[in-house]
ZATOR-826300 format. One record per atom (N, C-alpha, C, O): residue in three letters; chain; atom name; z, y, x. Coordinates in nm, 4 decimals. Example, Ala and Ser with C-alpha at 12.3 -4.5 7.8 and 13.67 -1.06 7.14 Angstrom:
REM ZATOR-826300
{ala,A,N,{0.7800,-0.5690,1.3190}} {ala,A,CA,{0.7800,-0.4500,1.2300}} {ala,A,C,{0.7800,-0.3300,1.3200}} {ala,A,O,{0.8465,-0.3319,1.4236}} {ser,A,N,{0.7080,-0.2250,1.2850}} {ser,A,CA,{0.7140,-0.1060,1.3670}} {ser,A,C,{0.7870,0.0030,1.2900}} {ser,A,O,{0.8039,0.1138,1.3409}} 
REM end
This chain:
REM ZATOR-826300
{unk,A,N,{1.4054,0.0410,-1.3701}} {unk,A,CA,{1.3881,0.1227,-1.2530}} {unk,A,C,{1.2461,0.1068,-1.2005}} {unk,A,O,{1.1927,-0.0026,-1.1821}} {unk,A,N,{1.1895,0.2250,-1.1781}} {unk,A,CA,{1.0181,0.2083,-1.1419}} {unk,A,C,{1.0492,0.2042,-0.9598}} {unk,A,O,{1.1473,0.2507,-0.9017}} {unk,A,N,{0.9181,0.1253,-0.8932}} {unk,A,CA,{0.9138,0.1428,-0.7147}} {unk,A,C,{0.7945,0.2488,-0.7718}} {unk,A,O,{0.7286,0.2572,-0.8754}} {unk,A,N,{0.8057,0.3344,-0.6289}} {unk,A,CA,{0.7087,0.4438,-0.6186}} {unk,A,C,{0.7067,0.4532,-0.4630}} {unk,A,O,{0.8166,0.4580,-0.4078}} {unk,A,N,{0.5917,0.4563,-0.3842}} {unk,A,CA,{0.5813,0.4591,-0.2334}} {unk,A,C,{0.7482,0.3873,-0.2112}} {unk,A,O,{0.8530,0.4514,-0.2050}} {unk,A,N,{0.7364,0.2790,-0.2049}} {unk,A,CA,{0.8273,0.2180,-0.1456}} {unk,A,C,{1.0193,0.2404,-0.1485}} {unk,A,O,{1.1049,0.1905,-0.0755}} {unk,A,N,{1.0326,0.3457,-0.2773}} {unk,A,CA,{1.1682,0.4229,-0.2809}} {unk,A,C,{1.1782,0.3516,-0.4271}} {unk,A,O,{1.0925,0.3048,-0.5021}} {unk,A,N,{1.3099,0.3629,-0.4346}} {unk,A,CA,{1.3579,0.2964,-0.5615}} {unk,A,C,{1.3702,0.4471,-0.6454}} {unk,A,O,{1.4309,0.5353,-0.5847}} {unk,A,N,{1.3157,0.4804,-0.7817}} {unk,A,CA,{1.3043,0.5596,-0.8352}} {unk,A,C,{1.4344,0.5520,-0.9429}} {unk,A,O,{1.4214,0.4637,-1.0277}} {unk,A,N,{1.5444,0.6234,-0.9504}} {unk,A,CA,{1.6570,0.6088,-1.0419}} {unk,A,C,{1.6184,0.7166,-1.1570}} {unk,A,O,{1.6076,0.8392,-1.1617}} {unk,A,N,{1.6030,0.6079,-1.2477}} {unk,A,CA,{1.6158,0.6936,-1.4271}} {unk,A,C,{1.7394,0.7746,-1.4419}} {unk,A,O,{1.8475,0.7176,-1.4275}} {unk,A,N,{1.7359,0.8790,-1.4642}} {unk,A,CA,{1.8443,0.9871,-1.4919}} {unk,A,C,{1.8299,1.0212,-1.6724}} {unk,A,O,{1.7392,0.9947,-1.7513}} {unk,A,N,{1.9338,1.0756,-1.6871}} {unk,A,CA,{1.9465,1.0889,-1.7963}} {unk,A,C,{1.9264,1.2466,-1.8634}} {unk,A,O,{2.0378,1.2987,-1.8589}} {unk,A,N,{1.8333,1.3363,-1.9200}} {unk,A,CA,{1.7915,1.4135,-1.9425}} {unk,A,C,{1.7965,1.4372,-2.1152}} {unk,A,O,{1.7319,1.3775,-2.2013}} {unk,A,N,{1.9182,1.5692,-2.1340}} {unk,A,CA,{1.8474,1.6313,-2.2726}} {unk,A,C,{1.7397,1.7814,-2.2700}} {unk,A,O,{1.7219,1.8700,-2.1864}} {unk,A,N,{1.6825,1.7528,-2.4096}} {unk,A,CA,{1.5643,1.8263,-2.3967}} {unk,A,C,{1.6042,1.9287,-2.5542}} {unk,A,O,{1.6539,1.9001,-2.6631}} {unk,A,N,{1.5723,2.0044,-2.5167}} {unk,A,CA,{1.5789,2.1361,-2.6151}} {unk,A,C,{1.4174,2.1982,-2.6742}} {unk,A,O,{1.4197,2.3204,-2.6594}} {unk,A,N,{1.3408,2.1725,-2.7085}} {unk,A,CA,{1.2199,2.2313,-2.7464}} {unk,A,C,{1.1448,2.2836,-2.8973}} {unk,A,O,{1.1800,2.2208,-2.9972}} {unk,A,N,{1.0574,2.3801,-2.9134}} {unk,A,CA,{0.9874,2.4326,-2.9847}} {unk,A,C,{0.8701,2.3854,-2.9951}} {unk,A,O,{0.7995,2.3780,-2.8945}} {unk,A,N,{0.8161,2.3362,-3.1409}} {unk,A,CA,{0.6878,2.2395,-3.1137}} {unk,A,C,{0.6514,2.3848,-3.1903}} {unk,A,O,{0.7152,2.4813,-3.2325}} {unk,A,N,{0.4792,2.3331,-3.1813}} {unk,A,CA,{0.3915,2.4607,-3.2626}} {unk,A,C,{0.2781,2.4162,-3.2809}} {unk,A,O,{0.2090,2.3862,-3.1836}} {unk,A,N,{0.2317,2.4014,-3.4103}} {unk,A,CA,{0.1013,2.3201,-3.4244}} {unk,A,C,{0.0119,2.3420,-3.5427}} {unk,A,O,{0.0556,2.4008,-3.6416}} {unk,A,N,{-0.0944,2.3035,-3.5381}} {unk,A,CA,{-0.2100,2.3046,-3.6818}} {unk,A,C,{-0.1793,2.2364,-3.7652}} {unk,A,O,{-0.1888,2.2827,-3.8789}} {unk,A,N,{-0.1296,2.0988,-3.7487}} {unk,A,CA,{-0.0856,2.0009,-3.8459}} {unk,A,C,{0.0482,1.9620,-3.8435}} {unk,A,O,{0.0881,1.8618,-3.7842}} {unk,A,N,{0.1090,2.0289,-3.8985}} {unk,A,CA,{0.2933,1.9741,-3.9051}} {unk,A,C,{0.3138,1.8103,-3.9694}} {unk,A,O,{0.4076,1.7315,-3.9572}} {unk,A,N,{0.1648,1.7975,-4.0518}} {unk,A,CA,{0.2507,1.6841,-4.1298}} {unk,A,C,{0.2067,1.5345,-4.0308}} {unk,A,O,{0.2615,1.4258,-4.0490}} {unk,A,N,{0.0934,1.5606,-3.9223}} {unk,A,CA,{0.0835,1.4296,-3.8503}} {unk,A,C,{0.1586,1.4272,-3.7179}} {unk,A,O,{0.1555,1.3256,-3.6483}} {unk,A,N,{0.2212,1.5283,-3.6834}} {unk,A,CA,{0.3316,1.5901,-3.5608}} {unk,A,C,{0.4419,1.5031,-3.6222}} {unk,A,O,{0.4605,1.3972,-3.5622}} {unk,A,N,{0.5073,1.5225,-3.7133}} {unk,A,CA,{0.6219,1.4932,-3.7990}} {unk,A,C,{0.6134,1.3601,-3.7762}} {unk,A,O,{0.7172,1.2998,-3.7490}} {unk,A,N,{0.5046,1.2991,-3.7824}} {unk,A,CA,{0.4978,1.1391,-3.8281}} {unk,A,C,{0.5205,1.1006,-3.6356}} {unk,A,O,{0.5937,1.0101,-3.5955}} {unk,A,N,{0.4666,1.1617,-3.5747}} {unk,A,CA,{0.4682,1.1244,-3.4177}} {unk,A,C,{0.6299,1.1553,-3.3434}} {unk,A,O,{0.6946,1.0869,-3.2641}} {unk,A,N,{0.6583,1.2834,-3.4055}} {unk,A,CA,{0.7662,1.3240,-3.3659}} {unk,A,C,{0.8634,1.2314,-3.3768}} {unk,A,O,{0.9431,1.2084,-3.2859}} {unk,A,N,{0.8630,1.1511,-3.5287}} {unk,A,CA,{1.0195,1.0717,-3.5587}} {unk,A,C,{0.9752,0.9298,-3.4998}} {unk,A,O,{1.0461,0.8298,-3.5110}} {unk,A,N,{0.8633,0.9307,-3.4423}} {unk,A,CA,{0.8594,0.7853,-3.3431}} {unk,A,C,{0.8832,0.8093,-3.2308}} {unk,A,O,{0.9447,0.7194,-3.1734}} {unk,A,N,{0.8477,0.9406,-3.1423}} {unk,A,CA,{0.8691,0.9871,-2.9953}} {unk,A,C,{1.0334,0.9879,-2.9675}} {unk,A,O,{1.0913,0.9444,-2.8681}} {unk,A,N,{1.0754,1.0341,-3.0544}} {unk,A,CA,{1.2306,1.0989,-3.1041}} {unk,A,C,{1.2765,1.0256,-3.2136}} {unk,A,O,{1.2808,1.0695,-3.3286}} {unk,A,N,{1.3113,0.9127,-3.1780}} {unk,A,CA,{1.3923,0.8328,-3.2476}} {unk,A,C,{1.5707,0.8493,-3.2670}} {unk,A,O,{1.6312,0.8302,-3.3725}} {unk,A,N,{1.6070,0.8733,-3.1881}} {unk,A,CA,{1.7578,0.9624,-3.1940}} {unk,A,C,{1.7591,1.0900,-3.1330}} {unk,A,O,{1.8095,1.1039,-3.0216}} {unk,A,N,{1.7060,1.1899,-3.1981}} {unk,A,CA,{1.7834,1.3215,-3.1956}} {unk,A,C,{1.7582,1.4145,-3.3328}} {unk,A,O,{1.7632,1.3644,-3.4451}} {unk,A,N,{1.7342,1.5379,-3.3122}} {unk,A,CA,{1.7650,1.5740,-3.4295}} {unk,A,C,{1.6119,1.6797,-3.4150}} {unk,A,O,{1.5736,1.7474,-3.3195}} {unk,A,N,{1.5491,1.6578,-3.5543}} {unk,A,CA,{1.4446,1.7519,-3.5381}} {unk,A,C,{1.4289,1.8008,-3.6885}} {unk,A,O,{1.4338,1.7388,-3.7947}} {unk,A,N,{1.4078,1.9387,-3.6575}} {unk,A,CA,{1.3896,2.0197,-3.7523}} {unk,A,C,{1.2839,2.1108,-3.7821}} {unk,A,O,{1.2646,2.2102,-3.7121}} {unk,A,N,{1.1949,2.0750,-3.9096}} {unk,A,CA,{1.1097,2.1653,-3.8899}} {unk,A,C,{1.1175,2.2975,-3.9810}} {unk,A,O,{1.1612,2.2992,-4.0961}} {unk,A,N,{1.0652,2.4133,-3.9064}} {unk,A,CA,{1.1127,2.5366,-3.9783}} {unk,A,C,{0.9794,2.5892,-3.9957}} {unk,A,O,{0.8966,2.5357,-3.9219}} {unk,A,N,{0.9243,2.7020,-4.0924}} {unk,A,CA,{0.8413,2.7970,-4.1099}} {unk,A,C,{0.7657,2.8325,-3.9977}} {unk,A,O,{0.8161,2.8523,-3.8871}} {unk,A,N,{0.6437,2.8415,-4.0232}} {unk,A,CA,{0.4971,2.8813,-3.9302}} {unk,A,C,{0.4556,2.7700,-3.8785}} {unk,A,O,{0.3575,2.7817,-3.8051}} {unk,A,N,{0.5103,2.6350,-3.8966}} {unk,A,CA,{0.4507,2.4817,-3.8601}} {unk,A,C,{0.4914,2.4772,-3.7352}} {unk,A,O,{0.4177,2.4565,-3.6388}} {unk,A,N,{0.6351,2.5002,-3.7308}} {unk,A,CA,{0.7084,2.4538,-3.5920}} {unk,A,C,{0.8225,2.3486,-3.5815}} {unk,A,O,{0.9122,2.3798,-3.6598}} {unk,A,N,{0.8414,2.2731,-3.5356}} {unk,A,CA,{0.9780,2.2149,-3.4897}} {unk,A,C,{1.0594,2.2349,-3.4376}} {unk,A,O,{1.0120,2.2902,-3.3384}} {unk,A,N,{1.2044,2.2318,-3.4201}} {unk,A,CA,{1.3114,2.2149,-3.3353}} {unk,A,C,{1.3852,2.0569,-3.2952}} {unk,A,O,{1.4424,1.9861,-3.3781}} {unk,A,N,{1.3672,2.0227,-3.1448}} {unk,A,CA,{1.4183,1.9369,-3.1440}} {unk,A,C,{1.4932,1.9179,-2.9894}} {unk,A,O,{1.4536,1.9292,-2.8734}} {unk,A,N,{1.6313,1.8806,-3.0586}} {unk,A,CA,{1.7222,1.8337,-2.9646}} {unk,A,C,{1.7418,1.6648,-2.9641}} {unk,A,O,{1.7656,1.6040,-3.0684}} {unk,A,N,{1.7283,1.5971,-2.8314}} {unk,A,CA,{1.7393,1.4897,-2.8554}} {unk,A,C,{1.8083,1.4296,-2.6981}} {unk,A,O,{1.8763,1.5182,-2.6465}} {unk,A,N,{1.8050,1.3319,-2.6353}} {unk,A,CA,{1.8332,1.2904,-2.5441}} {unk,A,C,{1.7304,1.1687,-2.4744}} {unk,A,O,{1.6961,1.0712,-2.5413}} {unk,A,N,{1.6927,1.1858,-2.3510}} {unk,A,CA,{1.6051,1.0913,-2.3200}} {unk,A,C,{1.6218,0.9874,-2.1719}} {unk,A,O,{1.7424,0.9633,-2.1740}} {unk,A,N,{1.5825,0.9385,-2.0872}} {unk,A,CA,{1.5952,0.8532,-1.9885}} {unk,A,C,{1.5221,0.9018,-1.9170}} {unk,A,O,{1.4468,0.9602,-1.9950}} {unk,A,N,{1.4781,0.9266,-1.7940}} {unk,A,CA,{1.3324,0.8788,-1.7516}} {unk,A,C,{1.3789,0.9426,-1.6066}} {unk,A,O,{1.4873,0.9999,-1.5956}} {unk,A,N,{1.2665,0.9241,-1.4720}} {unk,A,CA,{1.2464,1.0036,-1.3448}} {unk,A,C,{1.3013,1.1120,-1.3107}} {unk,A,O,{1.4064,1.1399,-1.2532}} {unk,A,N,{1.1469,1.2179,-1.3889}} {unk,A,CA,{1.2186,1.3589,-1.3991}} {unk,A,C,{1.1616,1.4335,-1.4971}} {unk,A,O,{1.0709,1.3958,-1.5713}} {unk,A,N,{1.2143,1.5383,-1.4973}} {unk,A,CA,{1.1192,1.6116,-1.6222}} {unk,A,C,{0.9809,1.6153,-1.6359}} {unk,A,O,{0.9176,1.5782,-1.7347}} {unk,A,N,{0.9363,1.6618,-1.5321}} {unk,A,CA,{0.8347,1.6827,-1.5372}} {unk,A,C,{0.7575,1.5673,-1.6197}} {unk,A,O,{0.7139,1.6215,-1.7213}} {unk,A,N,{0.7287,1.4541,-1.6182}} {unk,A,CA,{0.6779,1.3290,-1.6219}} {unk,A,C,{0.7456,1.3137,-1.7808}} {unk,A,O,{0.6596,1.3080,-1.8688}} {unk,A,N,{0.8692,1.3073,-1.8214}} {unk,A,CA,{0.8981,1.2870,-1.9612}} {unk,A,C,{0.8135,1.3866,-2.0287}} {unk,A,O,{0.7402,1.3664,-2.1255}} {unk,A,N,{0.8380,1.5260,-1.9487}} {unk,A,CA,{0.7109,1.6634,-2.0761}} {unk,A,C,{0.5952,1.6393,-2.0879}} {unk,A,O,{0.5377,1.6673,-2.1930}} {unk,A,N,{0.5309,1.5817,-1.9847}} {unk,A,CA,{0.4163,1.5382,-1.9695}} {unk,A,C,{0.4297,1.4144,-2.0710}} {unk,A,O,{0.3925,1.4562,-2.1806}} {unk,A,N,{0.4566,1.3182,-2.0776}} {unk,A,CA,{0.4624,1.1864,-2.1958}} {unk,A,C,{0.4684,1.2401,-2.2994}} {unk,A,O,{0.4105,1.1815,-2.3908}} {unk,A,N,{0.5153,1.3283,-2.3219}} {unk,A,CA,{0.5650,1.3871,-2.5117}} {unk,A,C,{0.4647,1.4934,-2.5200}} {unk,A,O,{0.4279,1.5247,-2.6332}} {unk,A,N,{0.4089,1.5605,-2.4091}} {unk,A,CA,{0.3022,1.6509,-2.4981}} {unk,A,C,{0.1851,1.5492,-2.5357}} {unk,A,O,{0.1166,1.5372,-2.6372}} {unk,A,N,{0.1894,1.4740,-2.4025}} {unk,A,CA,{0.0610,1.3775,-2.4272}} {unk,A,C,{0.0256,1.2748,-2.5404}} {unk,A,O,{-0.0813,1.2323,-2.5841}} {unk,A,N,{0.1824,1.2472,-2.5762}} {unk,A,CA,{0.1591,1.1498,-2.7380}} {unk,A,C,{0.1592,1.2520,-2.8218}} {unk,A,O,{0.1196,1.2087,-2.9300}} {unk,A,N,{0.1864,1.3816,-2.8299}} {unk,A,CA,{0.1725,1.4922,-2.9686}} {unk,A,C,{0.0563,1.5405,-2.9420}} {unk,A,O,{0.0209,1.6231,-3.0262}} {unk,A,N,{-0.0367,1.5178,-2.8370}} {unk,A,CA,{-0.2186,1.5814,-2.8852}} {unk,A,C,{-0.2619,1.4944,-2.8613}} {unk,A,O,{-0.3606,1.5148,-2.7906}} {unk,A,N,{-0.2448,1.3933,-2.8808}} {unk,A,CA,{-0.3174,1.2685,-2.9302}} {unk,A,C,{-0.3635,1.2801,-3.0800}} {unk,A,O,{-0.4652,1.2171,-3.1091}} {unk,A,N,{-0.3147,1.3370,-3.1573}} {unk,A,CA,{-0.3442,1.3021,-3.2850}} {unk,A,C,{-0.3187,1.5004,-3.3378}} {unk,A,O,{-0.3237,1.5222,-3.4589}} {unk,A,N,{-0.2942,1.6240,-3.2422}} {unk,A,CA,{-0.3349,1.6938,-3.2973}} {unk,A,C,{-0.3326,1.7924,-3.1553}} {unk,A,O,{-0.2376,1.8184,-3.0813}} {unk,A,N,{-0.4484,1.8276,-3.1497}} {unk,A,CA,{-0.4992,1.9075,-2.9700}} {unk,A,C,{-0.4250,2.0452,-2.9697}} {unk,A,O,{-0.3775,2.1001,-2.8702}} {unk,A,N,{-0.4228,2.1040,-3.1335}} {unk,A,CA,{-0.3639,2.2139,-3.1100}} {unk,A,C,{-0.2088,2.2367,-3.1091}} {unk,A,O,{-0.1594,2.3165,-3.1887}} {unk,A,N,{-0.1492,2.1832,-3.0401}} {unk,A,CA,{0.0235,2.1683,-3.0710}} {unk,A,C,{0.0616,2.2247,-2.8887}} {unk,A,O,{0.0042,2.2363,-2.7805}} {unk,A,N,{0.1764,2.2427,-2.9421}} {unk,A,CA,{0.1689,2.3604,-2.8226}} {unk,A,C,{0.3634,2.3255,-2.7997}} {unk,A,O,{0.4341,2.2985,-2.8968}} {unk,A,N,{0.4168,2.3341,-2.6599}} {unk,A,CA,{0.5199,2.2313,-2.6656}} {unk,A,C,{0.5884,2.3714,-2.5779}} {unk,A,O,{0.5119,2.4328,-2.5035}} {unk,A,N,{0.7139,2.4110,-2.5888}} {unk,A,CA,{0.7738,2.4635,-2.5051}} {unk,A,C,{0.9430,2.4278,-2.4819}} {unk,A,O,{1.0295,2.4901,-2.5434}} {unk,A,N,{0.9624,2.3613,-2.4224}} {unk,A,CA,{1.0892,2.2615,-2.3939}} {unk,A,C,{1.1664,2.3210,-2.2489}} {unk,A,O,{1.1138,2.3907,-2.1621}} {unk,A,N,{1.3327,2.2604,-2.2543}} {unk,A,CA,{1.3913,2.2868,-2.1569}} {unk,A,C,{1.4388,2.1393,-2.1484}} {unk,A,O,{1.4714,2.0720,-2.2462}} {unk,A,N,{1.4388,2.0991,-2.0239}} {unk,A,CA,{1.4982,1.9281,-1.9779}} {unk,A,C,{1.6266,1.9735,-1.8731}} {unk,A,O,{1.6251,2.0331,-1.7654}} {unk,A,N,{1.7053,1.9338,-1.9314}} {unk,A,CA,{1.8455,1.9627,-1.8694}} {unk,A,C,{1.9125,1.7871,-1.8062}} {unk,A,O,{1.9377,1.6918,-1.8799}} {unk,A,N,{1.9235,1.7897,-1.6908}} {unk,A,CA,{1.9942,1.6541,-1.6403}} {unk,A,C,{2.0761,1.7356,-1.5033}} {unk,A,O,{2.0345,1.7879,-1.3999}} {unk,A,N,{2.2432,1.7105,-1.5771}} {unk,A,CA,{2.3115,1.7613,-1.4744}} {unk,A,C,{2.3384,1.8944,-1.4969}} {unk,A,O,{2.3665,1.9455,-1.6054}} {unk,A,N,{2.3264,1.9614,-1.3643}} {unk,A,CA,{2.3927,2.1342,-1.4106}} {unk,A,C,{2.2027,2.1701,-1.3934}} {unk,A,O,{2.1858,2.2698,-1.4636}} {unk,A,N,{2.0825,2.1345,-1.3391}} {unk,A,CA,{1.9757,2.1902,-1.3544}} {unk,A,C,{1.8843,2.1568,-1.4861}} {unk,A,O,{1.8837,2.0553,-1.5557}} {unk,A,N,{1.8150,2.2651,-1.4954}} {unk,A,CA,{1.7255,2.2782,-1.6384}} {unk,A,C,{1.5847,2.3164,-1.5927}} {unk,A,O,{1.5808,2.4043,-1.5066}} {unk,A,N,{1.4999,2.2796,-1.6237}} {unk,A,CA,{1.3843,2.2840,-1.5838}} {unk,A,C,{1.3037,2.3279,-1.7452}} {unk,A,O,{1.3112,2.2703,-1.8537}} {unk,A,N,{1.2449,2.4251,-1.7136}} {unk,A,CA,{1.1826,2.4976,-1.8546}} {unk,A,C,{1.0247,2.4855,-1.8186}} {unk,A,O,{0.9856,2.5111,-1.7047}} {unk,A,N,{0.9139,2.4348,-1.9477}} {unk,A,CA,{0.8058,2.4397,-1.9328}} {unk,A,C,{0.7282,2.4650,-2.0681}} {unk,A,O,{0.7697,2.4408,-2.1814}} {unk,A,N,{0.5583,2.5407,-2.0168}} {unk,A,CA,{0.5211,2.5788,-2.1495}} {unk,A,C,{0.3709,2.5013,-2.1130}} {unk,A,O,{0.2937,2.5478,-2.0291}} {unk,A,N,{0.3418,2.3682,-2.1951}} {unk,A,CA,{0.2334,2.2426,-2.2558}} {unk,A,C,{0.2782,2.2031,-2.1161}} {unk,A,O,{0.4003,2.1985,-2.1007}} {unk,A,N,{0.1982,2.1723,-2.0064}} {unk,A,CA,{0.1925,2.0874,-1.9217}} {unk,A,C,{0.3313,2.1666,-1.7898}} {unk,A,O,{0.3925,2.0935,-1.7119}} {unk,A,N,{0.3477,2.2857,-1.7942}} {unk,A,CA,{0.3182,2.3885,-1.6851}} {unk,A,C,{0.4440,2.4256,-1.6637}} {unk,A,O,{0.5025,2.4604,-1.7663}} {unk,A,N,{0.5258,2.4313,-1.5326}} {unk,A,CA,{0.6630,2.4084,-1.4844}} {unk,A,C,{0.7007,2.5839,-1.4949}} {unk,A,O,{0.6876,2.6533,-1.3940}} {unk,A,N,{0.7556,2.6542,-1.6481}} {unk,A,CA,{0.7832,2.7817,-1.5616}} {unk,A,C,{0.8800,2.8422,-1.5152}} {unk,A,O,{0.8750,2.9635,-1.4953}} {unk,A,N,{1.0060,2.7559,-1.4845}} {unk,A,CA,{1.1758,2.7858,-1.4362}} {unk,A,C,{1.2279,2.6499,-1.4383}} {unk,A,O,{1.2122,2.5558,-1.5161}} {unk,A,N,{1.3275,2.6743,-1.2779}} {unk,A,CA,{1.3716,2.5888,-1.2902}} {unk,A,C,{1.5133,2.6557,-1.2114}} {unk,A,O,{1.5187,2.7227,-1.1083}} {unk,A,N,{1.6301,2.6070,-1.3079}} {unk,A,CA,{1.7709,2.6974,-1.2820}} {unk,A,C,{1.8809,2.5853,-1.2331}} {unk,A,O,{1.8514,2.4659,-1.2282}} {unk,A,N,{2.0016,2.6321,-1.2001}} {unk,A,CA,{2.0757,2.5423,-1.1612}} {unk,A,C,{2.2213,2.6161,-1.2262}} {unk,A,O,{2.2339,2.7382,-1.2166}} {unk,A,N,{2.3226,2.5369,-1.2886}} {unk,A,CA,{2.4402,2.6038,-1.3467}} {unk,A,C,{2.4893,2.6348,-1.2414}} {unk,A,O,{2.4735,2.5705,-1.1375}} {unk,A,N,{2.5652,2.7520,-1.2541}} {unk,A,CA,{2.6921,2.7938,-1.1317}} {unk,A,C,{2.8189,2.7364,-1.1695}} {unk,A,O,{2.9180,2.7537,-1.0987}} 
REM end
């Protein structure tokens, strides 16, 4: 559990649904199955991924931010478009950039 301004910050539990897209599939691949150690990733035609997996953390925002940031580390042009689902809300973003955020009925 992280302190942040003085509030106890509770890790929630978040799955993530995303489309990787990149110049180099084969050093993504090598980052991917260390970032994503249990879920399932698949890579398909035009040097993209699919990956469903399950993760821990704050909130989305901050996990998308960690995973784009270790996948252009080692290739700038990779391009991340993910949905982080914890609970009935889903929060959808494209590289850094928050663009929906829904709530189940």
């Amino acid at each position: 559990m992280l302190i942040e301004a003085g509030k106890n910050m509770a890790r929630k539990s978040f799955s993530l649904v995303a489309r990787i897209s990149t110049g180099n599939p084969a050093a993504i691949s090598i980052v991917l199955r260390t970032a994503v150690p249990r879920g399932v990733i698949e890579e398909t035609a035009g040097h993209e991924f699919l990956v469903k997996a399950e993760f821990m953390g704050e909130n989305a925002r901050e996990l998308n931010r960690s995973l784009l940031s270790e996948l252009r580390r080692v290739e700038k042009k990779t391009r991340l478009r993910a949905e982080w689902t914890s609970g009935n809300t889903t929060e959808r973003f494209f590289d850094y950039v928050p663009k929906a955020k829904t709530t189940a009925k």
